[in-house]
VEXDRENFI-559986 format. One record per atom (N, C-alpha, C, O): y negated, x negated, z; residue in one letter. Coordinates in steps of 0.2 Angstrom, whole numbers, plus 5000, padded with zeros to 4 digits. Atoms other than C-alpha are relative to their C-alpha. Layout:
N
YXZA...
// end
This chain:
335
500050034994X438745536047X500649945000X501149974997X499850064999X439645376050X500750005003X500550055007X499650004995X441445356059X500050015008X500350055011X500249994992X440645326076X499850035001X500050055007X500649974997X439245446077X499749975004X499649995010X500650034995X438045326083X499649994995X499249944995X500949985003X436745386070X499650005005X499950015011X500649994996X435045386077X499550014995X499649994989X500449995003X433645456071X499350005006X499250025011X500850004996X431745406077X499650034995X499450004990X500550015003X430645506072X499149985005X498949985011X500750034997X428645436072X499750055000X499650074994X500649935001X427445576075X499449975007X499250025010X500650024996X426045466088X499549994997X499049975000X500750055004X424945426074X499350075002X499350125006X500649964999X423245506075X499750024993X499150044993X500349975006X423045546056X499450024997X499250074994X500750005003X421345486053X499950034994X499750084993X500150015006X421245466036X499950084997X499550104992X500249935003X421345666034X499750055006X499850105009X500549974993X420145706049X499650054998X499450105002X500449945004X419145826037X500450074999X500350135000X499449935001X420645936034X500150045005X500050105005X499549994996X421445916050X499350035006X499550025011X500349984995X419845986060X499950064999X499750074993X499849945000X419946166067X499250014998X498749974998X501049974999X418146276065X500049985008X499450005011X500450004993X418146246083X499649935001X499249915006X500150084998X417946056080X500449965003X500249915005X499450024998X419646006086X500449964996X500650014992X499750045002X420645866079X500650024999X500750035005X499349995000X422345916075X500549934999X501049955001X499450055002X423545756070X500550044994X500850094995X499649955007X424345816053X500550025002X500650085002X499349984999X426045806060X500250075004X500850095004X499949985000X425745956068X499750064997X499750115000X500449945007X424846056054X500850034996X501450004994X499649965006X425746186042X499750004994X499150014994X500349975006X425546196023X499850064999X499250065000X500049935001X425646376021X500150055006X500450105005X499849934996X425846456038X500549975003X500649995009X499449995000X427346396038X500249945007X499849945011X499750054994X428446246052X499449945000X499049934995X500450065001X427446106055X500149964997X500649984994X499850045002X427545966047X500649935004X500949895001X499450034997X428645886061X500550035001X501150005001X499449965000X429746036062X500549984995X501149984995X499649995005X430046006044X500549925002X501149925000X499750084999X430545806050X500550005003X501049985003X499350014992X431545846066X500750044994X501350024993X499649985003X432445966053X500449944994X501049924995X499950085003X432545806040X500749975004X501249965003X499450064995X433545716055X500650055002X501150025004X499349984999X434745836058X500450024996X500950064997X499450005006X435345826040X500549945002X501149955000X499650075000X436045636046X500149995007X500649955009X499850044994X436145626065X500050085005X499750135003X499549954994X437045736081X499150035005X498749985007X500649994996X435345836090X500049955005X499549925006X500150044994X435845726106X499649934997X499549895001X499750055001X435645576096X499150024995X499049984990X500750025002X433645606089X499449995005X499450015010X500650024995X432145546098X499350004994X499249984988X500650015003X430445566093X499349985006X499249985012X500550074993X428945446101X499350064997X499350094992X500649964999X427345556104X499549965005X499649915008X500650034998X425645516110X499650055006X499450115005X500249964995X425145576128X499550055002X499550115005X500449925004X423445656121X500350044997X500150094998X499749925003X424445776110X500250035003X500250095000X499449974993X425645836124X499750064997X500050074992X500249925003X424646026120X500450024993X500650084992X499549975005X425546006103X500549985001X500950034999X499250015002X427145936103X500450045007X501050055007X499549984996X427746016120X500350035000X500850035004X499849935002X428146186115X500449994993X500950034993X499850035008X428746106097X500849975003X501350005002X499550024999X429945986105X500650005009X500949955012X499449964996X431046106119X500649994999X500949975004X499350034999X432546076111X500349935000X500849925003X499950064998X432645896111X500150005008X499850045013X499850024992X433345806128X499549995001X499149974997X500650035000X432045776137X499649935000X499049915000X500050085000X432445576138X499949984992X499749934991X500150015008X432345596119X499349984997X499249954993X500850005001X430345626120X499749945002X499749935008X500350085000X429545446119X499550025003X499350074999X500850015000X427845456127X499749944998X499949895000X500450054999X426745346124X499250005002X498850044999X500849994997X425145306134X499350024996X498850054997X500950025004X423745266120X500649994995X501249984996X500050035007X424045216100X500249924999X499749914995X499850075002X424645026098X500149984993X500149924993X499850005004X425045046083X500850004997X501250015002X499449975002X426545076072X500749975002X501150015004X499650034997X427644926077X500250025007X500850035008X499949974991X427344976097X500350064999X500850075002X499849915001X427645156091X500950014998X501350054998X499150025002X429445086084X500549995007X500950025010X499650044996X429944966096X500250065007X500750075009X499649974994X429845096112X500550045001X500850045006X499549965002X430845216105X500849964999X501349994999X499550045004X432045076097X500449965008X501049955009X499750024995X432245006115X500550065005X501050055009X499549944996X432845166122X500850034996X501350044999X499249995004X434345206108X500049945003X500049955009X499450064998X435045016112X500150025008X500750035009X499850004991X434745056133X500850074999X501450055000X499449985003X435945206126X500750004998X501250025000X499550015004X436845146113X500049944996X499749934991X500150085003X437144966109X499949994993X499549974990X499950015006X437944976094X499550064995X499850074990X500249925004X436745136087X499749974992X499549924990X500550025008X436145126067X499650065002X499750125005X500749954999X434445206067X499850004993X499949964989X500349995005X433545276053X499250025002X499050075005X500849964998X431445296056X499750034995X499550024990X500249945004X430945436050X499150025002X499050045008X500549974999X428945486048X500150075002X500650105002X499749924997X428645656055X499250034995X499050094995X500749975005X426945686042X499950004993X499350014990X499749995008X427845686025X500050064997X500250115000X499749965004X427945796012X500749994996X500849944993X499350025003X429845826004X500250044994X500750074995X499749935005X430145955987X500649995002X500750025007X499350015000X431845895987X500349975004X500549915004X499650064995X432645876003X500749974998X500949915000X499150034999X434445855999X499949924996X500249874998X500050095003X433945705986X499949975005X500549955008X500050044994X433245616000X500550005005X500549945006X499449984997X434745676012X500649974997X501049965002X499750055003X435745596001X499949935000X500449895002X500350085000X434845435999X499949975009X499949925011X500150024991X434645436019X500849985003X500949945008X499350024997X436545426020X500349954995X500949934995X499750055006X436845326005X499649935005X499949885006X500150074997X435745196017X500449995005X500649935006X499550024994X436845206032X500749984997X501249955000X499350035002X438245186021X499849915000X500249875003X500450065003X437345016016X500049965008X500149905009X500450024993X436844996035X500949975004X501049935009X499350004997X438944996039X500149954996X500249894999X499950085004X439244856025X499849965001X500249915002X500250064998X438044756029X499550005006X498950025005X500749934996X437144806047X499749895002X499249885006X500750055001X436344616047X499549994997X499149954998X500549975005X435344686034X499550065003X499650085009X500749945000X433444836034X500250014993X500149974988X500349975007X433644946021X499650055001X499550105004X500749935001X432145036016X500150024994X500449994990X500049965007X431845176005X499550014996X498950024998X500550015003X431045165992X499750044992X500050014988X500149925002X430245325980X500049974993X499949914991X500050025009X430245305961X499450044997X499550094995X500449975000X428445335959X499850034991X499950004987X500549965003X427545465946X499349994998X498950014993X500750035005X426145385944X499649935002X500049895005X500150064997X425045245947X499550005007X498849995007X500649984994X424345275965X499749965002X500149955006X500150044997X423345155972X499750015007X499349975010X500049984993X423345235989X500649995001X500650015007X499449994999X425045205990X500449935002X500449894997X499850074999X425945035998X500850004995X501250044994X499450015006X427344965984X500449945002X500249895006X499550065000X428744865985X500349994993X500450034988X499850045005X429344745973X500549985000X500649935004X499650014999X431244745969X500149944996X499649924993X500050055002X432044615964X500850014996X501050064994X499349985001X433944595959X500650035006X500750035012X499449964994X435344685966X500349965003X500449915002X499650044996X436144635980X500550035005X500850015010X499649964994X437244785987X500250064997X499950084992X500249935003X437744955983X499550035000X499250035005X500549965004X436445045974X499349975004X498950015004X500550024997X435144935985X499949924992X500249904988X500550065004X433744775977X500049945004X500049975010X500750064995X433044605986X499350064999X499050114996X500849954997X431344655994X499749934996X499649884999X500650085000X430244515984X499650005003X499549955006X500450024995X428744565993X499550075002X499750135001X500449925000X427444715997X499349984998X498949935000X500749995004X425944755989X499750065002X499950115000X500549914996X424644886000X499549994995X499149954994X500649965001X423544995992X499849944994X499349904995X500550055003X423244895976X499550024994X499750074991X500549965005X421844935963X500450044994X500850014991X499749955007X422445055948X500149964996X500449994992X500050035003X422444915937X500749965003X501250005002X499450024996X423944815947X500550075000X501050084998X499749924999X424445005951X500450004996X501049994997X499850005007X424845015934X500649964998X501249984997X499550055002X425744865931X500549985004X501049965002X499549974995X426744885947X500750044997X501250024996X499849945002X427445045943X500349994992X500850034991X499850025005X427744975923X500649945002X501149944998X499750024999X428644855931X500649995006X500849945008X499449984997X429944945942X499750005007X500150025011X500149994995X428844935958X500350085003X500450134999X500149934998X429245075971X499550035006X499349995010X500349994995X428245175983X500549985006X501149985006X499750024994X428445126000X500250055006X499950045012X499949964993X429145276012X500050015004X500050065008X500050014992X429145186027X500650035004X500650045010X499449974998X430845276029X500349925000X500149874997X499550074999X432045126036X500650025004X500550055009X499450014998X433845106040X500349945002X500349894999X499850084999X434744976050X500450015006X500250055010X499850024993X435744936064X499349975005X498949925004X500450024993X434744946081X500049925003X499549905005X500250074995X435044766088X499749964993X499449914994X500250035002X434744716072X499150004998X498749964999X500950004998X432844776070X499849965008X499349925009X500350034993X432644736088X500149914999X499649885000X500150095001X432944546084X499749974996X499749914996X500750005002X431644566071X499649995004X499349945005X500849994993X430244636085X500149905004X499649865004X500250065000X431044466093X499749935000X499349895003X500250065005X430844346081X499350024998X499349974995X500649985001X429044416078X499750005005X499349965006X500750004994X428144466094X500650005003X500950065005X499649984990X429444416109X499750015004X500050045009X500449984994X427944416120X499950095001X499750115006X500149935000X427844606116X500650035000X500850095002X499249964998X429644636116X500449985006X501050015008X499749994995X429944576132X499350015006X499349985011X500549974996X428244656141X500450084999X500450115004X499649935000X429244826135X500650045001X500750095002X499449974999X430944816136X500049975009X500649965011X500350024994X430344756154X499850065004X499850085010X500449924999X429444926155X500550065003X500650085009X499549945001X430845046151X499350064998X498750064999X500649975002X430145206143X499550055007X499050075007X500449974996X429945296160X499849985004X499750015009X500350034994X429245176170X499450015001X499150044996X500949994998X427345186179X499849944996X499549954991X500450075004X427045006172X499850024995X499349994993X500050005008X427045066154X499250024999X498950004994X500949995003X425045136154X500049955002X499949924997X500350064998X424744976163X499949934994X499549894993X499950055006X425644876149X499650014995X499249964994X500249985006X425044966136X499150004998X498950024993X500750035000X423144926141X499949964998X499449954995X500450045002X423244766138X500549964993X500449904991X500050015006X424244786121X499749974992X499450014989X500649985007X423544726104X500250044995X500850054995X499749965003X423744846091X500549954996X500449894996X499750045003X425244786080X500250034995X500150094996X499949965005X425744856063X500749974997X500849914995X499850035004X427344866057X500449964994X500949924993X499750035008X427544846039X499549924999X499849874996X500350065000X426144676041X500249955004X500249895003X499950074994X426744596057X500849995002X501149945006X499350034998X428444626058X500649994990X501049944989X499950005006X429144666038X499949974995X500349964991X500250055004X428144566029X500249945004X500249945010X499850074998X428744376029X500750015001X501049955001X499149994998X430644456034X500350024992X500850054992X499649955006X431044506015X500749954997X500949964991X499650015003X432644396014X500450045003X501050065001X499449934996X433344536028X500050054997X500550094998X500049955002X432744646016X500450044995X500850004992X499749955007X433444796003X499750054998X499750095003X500349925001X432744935995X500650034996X500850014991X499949935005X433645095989X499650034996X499050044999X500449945005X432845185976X500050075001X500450084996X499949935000X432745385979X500050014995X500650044994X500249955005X432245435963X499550055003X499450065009X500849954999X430745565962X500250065003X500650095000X499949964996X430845695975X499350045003X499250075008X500749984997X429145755978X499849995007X499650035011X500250044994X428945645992X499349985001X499249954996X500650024998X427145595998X499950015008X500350055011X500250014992X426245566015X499550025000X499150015005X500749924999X424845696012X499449955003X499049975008X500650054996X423645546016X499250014998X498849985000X500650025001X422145586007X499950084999X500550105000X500249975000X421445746003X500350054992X500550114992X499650005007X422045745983X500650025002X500750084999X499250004999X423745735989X500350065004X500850105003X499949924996X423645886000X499950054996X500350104995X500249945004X422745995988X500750004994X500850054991X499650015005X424045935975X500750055002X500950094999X499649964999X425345995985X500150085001X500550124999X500149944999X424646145991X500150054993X500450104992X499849965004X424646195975X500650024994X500750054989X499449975003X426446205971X500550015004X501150035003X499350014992X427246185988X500150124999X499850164997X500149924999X427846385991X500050035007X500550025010X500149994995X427346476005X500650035003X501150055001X499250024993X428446466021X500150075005X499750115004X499949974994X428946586036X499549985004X499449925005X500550034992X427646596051X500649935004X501249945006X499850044995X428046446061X499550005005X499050045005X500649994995X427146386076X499549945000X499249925005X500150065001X426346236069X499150025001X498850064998X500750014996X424546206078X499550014994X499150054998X500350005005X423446216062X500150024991X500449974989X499649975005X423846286046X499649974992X499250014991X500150055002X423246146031X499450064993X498950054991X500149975006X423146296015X499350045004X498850045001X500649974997X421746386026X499549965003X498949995004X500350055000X421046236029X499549994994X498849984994X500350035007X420646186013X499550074997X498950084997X500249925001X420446386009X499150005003X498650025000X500750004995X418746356023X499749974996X499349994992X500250065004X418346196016X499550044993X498950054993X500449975009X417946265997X499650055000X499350064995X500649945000X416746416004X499449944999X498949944994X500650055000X415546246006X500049944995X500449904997X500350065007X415146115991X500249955008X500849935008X499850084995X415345976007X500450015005X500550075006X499550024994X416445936020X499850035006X499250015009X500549964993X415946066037X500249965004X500049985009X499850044994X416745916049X499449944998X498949935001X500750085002X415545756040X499550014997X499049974997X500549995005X414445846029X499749974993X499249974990X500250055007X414645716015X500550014995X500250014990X499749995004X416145746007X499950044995X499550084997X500149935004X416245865991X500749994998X501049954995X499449975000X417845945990X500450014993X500050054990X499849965006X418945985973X499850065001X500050085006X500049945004X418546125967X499350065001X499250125001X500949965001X416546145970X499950004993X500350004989X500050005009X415746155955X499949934998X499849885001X499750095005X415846025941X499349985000X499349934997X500750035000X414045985943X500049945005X499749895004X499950064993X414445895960X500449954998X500649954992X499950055004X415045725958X500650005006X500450025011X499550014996X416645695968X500349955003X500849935002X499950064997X416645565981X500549975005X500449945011X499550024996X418245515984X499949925004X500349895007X500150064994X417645365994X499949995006X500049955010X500049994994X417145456007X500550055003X500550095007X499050004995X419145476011X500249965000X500849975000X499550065000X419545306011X500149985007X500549935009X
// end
């Protein structure tokens, strides 16, 4: 922690985690949101994040942005936070909106705050590495806080589900230049990527708070003064929030800024974001089973269901690892 203790930690847990909608649906037919599923039984996958954040920041001093539909999961989950810490938010806007309203509440706070945004639907083998690298960025964020340092994984393989950045030369302790980002690009780039120092993209980000916020400006002022207009507990906020567009923001606000930017490197840490069906089973089978938590859906009994059926019991199209080898395995229908 820093001199001041004006860490912050946001973590993002409003997504609605399509992409593993097969996984993430109960036998009763109920949607869970990954972040609040368990690998083995064990904490949620946000529990493990909110823990994440109090390796770098004071409990008063985390906030996590939640999605008004989930209220049944996260309210029992996040008791001990303040209760001004709990972000609502009306509807999904995407990721940018998901940033910025939380990010306007540490400055209302705390002017001078550095923030770290932390997903809450990650996988970590090796927390301390990470825990390390997360305050190796805040050190970065105190030398230079006109600077965004993002973290960045030192990939294992050539994933093309995976968004990359592309370092450049040093410009900092142990940080790169951002030359640019490359989402999700074919195995053939994958490749040559990742040969050529690419890193995966965490979506972990460090920085002083006014300085991100004057990003959102310079990018969507009309959206950053429709919110901070709002405040987070105002009535207006469903009002705004209807006539929102979604915004995304590693596209609309990150891309085109990479002269602000810097990457850290982690090093390999069995970090992933459990995004596809692969990557979970991959896990499941090395992660090691946990303590009962209380986490809404339990992912390895999931999967466990799943494999009695050759197809998918939520779409009926999928065919799952580890039918038999006669089935043909369509991973297309998880993109």
């Amino acid at each position: 922690m820093n001199s001041t203790g004006n860490i912050w930690v946001i973590v993002l847990a409003a997504g609605e985690g399509r992409r593993l909608h097969c996984f993430t649906t109960s036998a009763a037919g109920e949607h869970v949101p990954k972040q609040y599923c368990s690998l083995h039984g064990g904490p949620s996958l946000l529990a493990d994040a909110l823990q994440r954040a109090r390796r770098i920041a004071r409990p008063e001093h985390i906030c996590v942005v939640v999605a008004a539909a989930h209220e049944r999961y996260w309210h029992d989950e996040l008791q001990e936070l303040a209760p001004h810490n709990v972000i609502v938010q009306p509807e999904n806007r995407g990721t940018a909106i998901g940033i910025l309203l939380p990010l306007l509440h540490v400055l209302r706070h705390d002017p001078g705050a550095h923030v770290v945004l932390l997903p809450s639907d990650h996988f970590v083998a090796d927390e301390a590495r990470l825990a390390t690298a997360l305050r190796s960025a805040l050190q970065v964020v105190n030398l230079q806080p006109h600077k965004i340092t993002l973290l960045g994984i030192t990939p294992d393989s050539a994933d093309p589900e995976f968004g990359y950045i592309v370092p450049g030369a040093v410009n900092g302790p142990g940080t790169q230049a951002v030359l640019r980002f490359v989402e999700k690009p074919p195995l053939p780039l994958a490749t040559e990527l990742v040969a050529a120092g690419a890193l995966w993209n965490a979506f972990i980000v460090a920085a002083e708070a006014a300085t991100l916020a004057t990003l959102f400006r310079t990018h969507v002022p009309q959206l950053y003064a429709q919110l901070q207009g709002a405040g987070s507990g105002s009535g207006r906020l469903g009002a705004i929030y209807q006539g929102l567009p979604v915004t995304d923001f590693s596209r609309d606000i990150l891309e085109g800024s990479e002269p602000l930017l810097r990457v850290l490197a982690v090093g390999q840490c069995g970090w992933t974001d459990l995004g596809t069906p692969q990557r979970v089973c991959a896990v499941l089978a090395t992660a090691d089973e946990r303590h009962a938590g209380a986490a809404s859906l339990d992912l390895a009994s999931q999967v466990a269901r799943q494999l009695d059926t050759p197809r998918c019991v939520t779409c009926g199209k999928c065919v799952w690892p580890g039918a038999p080898a006669s089935r043909t395995v369509q991973w297309s229908s998880w993109q």
